[in-house]
C-alpha positions as CSV (number, residue, x, y, z in Angstrom):
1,X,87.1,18.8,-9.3
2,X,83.5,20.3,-8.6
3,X,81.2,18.1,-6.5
4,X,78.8,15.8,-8.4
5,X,75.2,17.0,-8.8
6,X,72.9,15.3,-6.6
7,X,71.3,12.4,-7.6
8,X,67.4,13.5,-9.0
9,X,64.4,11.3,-6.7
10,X,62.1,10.1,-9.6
11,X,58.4,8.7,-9.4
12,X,57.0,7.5,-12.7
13,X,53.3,7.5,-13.3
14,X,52.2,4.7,-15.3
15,X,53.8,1.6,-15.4
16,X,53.0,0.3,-18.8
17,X,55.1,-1.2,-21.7
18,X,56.3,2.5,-22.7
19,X,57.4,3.1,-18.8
20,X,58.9,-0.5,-18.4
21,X,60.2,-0.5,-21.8
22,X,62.0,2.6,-22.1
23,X,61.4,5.2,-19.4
24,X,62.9,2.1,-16.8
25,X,66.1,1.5,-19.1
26,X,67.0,5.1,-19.4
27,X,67.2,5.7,-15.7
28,X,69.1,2.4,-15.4
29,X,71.4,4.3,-17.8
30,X,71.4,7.5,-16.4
31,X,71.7,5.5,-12.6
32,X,74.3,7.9,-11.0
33,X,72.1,11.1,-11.3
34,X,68.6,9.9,-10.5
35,X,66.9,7.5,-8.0
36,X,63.2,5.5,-8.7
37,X,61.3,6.0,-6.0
38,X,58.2,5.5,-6.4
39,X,55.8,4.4,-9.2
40,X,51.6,5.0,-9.8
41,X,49.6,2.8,-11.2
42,X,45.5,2.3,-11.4
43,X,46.1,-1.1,-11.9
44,X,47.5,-2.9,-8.6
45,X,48.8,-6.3,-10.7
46,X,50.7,-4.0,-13.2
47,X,52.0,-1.9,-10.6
48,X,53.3,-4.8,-8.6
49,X,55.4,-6.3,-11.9
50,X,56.8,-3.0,-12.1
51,X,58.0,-2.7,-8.9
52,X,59.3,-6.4,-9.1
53,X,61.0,-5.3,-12.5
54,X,62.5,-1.9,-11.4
55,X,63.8,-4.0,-8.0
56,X,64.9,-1.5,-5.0
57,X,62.9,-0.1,-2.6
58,X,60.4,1.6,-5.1
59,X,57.3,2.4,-3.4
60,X,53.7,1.8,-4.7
61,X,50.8,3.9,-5.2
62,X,48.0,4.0,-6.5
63,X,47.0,7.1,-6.6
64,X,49.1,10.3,-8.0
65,X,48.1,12.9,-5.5
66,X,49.3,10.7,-2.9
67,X,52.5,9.3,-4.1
68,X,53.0,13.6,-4.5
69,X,52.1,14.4,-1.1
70,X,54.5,11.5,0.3
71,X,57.7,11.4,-2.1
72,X,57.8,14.7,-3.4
73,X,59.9,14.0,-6.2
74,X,62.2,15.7,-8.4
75,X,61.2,14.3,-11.2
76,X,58.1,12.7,-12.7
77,X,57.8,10.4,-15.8
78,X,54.1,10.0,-16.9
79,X,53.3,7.4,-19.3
80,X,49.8,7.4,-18.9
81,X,47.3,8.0,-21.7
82,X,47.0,10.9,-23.3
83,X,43.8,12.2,-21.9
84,X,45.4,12.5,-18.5
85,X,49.0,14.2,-19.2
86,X,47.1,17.6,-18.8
87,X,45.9,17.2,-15.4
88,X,49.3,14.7,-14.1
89,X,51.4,17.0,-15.4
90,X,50.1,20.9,-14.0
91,X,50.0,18.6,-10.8
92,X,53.5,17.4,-10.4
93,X,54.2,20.8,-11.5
94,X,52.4,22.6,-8.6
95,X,53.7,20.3,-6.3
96,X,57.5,21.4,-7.6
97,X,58.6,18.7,-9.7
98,X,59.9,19.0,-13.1
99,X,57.9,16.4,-16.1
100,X,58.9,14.3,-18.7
101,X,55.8,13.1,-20.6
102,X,54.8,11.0,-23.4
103,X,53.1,12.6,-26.3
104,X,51.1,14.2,-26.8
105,X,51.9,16.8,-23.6
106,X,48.2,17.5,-24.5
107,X,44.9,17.4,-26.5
108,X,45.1,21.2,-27.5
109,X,46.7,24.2,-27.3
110,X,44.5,25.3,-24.7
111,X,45.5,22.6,-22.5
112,X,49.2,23.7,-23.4
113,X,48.6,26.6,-22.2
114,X,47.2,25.7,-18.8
115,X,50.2,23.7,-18.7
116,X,52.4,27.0,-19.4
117,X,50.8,28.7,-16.7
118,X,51.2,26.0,-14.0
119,X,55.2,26.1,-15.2
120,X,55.1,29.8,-14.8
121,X,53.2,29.7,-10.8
122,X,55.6,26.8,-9.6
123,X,59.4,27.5,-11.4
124,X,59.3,23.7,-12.4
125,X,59.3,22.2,-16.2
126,X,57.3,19.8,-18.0
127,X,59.2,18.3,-21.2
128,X,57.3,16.4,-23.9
129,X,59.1,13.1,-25.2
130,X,60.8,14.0,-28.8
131,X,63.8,11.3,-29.0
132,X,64.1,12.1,-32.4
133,X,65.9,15.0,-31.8
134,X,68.3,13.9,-29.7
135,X,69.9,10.9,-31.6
136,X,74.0,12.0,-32.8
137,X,72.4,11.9,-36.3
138,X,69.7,14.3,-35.7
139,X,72.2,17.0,-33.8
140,X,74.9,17.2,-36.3
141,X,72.0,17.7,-39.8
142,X,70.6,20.3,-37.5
143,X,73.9,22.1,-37.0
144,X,74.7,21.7,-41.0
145,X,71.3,23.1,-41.8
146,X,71.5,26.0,-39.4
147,X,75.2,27.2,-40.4
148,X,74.6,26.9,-44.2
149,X,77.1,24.1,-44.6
150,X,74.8,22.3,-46.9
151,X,72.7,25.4,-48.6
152,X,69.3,26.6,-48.8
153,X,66.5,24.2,-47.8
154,X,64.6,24.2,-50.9
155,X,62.4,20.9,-50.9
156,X,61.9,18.2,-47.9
157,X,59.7,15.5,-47.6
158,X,58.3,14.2,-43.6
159,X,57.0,10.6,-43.7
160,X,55.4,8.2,-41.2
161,X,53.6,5.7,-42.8
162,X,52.9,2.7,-40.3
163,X,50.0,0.0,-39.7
164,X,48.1,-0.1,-36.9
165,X,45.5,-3.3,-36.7
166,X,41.3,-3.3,-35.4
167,X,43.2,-5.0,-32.3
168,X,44.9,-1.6,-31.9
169,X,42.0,0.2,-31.9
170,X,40.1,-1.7,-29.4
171,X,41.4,0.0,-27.0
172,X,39.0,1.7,-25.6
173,X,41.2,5.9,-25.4
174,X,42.2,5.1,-28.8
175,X,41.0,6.6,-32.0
176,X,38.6,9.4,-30.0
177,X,39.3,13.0,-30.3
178,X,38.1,13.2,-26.2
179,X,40.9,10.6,-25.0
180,X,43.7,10.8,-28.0
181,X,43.2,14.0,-29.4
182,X,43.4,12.5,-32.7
183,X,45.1,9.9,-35.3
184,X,48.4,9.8,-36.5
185,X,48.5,13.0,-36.9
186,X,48.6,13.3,-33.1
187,X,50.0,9.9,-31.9
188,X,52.7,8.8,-35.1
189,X,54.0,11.2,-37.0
190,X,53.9,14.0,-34.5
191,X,57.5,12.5,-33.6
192,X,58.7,12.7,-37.0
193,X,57.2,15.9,-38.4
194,X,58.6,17.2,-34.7
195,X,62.0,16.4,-35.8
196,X,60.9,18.1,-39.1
197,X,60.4,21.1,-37.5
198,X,63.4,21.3,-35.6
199,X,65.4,20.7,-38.5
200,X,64.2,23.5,-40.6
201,X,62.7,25.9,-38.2
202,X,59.3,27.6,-38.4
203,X,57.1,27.4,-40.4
204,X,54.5,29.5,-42.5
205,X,51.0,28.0,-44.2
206,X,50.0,25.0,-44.1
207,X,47.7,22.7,-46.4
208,X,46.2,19.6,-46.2
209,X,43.5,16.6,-46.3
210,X,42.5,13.9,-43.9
211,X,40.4,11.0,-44.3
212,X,39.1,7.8,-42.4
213,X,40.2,5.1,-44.7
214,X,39.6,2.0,-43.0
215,X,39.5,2.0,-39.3
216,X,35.7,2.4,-37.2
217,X,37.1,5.8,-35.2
218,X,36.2,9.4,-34.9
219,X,39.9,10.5,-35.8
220,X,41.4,10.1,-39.3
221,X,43.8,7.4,-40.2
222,X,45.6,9.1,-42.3
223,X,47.0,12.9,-42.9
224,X,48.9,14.6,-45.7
225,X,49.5,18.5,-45.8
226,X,51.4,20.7,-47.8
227,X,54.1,23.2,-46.3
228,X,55.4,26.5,-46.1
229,X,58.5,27.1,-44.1
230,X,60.0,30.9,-43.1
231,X,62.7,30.2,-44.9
232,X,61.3,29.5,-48.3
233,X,61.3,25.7,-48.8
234,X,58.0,23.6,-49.3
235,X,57.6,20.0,-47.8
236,X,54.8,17.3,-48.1
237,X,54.3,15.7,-44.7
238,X,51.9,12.0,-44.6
239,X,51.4,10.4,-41.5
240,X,49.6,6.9,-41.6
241,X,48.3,4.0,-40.0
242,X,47.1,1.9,-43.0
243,X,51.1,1.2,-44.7
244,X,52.0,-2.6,-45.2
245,X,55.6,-1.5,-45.4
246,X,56.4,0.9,-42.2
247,X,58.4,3.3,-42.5
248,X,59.5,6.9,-40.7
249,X,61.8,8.9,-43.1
250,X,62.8,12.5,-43.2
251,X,64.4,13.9,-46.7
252,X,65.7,17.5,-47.1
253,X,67.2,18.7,-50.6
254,X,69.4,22.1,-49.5
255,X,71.4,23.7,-52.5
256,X,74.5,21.8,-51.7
257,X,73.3,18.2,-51.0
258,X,70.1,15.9,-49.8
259,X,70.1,14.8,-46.6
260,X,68.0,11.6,-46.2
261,X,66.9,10.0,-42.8
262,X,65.3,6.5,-42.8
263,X,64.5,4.4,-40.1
264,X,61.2,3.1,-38.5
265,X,61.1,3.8,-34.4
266,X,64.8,4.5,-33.5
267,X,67.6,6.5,-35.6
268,X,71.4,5.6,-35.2
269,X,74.4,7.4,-37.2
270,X,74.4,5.2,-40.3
271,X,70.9,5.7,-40.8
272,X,71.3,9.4,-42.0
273,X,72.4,9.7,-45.5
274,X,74.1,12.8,-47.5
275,X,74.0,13.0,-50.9
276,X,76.3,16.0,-52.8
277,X,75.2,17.9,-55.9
278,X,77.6,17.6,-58.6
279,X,79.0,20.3,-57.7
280,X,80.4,19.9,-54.3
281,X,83.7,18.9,-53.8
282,X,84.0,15.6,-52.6
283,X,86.3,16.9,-49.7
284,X,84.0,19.0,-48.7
285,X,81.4,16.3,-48.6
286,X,83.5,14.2,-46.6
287,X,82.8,16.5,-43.2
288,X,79.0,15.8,-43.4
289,X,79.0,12.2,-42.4
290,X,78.0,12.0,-38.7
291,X,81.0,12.0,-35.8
292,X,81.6,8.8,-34.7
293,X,80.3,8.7,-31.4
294,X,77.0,7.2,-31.9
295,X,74.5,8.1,-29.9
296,X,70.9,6.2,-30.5
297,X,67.9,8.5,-30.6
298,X,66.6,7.4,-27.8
299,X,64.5,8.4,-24.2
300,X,67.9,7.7,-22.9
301,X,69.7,10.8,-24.6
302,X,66.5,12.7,-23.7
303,X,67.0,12.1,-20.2
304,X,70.4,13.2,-20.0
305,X,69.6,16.4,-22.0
306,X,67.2,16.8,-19.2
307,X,69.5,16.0,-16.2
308,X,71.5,18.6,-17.4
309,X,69.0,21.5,-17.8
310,X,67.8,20.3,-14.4
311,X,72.0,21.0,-13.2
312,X,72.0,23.8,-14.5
313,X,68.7,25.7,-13.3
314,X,67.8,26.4,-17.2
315,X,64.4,25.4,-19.1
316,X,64.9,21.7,-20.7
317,X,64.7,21.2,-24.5
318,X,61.4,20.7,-25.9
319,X,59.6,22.2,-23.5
320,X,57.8,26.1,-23.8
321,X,57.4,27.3,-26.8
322,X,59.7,24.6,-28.9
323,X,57.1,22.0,-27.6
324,X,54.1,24.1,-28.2
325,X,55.2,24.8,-31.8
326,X,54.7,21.0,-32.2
327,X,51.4,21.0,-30.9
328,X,50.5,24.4,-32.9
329,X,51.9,22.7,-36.2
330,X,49.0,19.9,-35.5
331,X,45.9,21.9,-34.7
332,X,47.1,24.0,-37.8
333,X,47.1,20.7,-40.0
334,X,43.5,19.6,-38.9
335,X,42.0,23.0,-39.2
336,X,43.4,23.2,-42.5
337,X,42.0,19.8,-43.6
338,X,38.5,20.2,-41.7
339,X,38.1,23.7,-43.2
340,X,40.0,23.0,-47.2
341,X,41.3,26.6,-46.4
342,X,45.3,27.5,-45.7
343,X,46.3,28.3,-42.2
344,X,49.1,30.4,-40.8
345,X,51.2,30.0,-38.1
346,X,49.7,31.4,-35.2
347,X,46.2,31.7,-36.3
348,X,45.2,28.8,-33.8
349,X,44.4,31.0,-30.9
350,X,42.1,31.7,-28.0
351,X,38.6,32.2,-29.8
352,X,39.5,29.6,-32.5
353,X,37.4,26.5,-32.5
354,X,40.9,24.5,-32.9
355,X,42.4,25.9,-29.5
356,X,40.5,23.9,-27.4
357,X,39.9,20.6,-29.4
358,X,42.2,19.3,-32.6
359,X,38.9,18.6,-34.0
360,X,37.1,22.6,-33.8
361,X,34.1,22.2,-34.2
362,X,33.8,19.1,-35.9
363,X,33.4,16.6,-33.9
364,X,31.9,13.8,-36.6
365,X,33.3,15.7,-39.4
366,X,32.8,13.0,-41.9
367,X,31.5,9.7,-42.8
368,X,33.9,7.0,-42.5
369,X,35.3,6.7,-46.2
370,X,36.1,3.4,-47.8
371,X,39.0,2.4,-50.2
């Protein structure tokens, strides 16, 4: 039998409710292949509940750039706001450590790209947190979609329609273009429209409208845009904040069947749902439903996809260019919707106004509308 891989040292930066809540469980899960050892935090009161909740020998910093200089990990988890994954992550890169970060991995492409290039320099990776795609559910529509099992994609539907409170908002990163990057386009449904994407591949042109509804912030509150994929098929895509009844749901109609996702922050196995046209045999239908091993979408199952690339020497999923199409497919919807004109994939480049900022030029780019 081949010796076990080592177990992976692992600092998280951050200690807040997404850290404790489900960075901290996954490693419990994931317990034989990695080690906490050390955890960052501004905040010295937050840091020391962390430590108290993570229990070992987890040492404390408060600074990154020192925790990097004394632990040298393998692995860092950052879990900080978004207007600071740019800088943590090129600098846990260039001190050798691979990344898992929260989304967004960035406020632009730009940033991206300096991110790309730090990966490059050092031979390390920095993954983005997508879940989504790792849940049983998610794995085995992707593999029906791909082989042809269930037809063309013809027509698909991406919704996140959630409510988000003035409470929510009072934070002071949230809601700015400098600190978030933008609304739920950026911080909601870029989870669900990720696993959109990664369902039916690349896409084409883009459409779409944005709007400040209700909330006192410089981003919008609510997105919709109209789709183009390579391989023919159209989708709608809404991402909201302002939705009484929340919901995340993914529907795909293929030649053969529908394939339906529902759920709000989490998918399991009977949460996916496949309809047959009439004229599928029902035998043949029978083979969609989802294996039986249920695996939650979850940071868990990102982490072990990770622990494994990191085995094995290879690039992690969603990472390089699968995580920058996510990020493209954003900047793509808001120039579309601060310009009214179609965009194509790849248009958002260096020289664009949208490469450096989700917003282009438009930093106030409309009056706050009302209902």
């Amino acid at each position: 039998m081949p010796p076990l891989p080592a177990r992976r040292r692992v600092a998280v930066v951050g200690t807040g409710a997404i850290v404790s809540g489900s960075h901290l469980p996954a490693l419990r899960a994931h317990s034989d292949r990695t080690e906490l050892v050390a955890a960052v935090d501004v905040d010295q009161d937050r840091l020391d509940r962390f430590r108290e909740l993570a229990g070992g020998e987890v040492a404390g910093y408060r600074a990154m750039d020192a925790m990097l200089d004394a632990v040298r990990p393998d692995l860092v988890l950052i879990g900080t706001p978004p207007s600071l994954h740019r800088e943590q992550t090129v600098a846990a890169l260039e001190a050798g450590a691979w990344v898992l970060c929260e989304k967004p991995l960035s406020l632009s492409l730009a940033e991206y790209d300096e991110i790309a290039a730090a990966e490059e320099a050092s031979g390390a990776y920095a993954s983005v947190v997508f879940q989504h795609r790792y849940g049983s559910g998610a794995v085995h529509a992707r593999e029906l979609i791909a082989s042809g099992e269930l037809g063309a994609p013809r027509v698909a539907h991406c919704q996140t329609t959630w409510h988000r409170d003035a409470a929510y908002y009072a934070v002071p990163w949230r809601g700015k273009w400098a600190t978030e990057g933008g609304g739920p386009t950026m911080g909601h449904g870029i989870h669900q429209f990720d696993l959109l994407l990664h369902l039916l591949g690349p896409w084409v042109e883009i459409r779409a409208m944005a709007a400040r509804l209700v909330h006192d912030t410089e981003s919008e509150d609510v997105s919709t845009a109209l789709v183009r994929f390579e391989n023919g098929a159209l989708a709608t895509v809404v991402n909201s904040v302002l939705s009484p009844d929340e919901v995340s749901r993914i529907r795909i109609d293929c030649a053969d069947a529908t394939v339906e996702l529902t759920h709000l922050y989490g998918h399991r196995n009977e949460d996916w749902v496949y309809t047959p046209a009439r004229h599928v045999a029902a035998e043949r239908a029978k083979a969609w439903r989802t294996p039986a091993a249920d695996v939650p979408s979850s940071h868990t199952a990102q982490l072990g996809a990770l622990l494994d690339a990191y085995d094995n020497g290879v690039r992690p999923p969603t990472s390089g260019p699968e995580a920058r199409a996510t990020l493209e497919f954003a900047a793509a919807l808001y120039k579309a919707a601060f310009t009214g004109s179609p965009v194509h994939a790849g248009e958002v480049g260096p020289g664009d106004p949208f490469y450096p900022a989700m917003h282009g030029d438009h930093p106030h780019w409309a009056p706050k509308e009302r209902a």
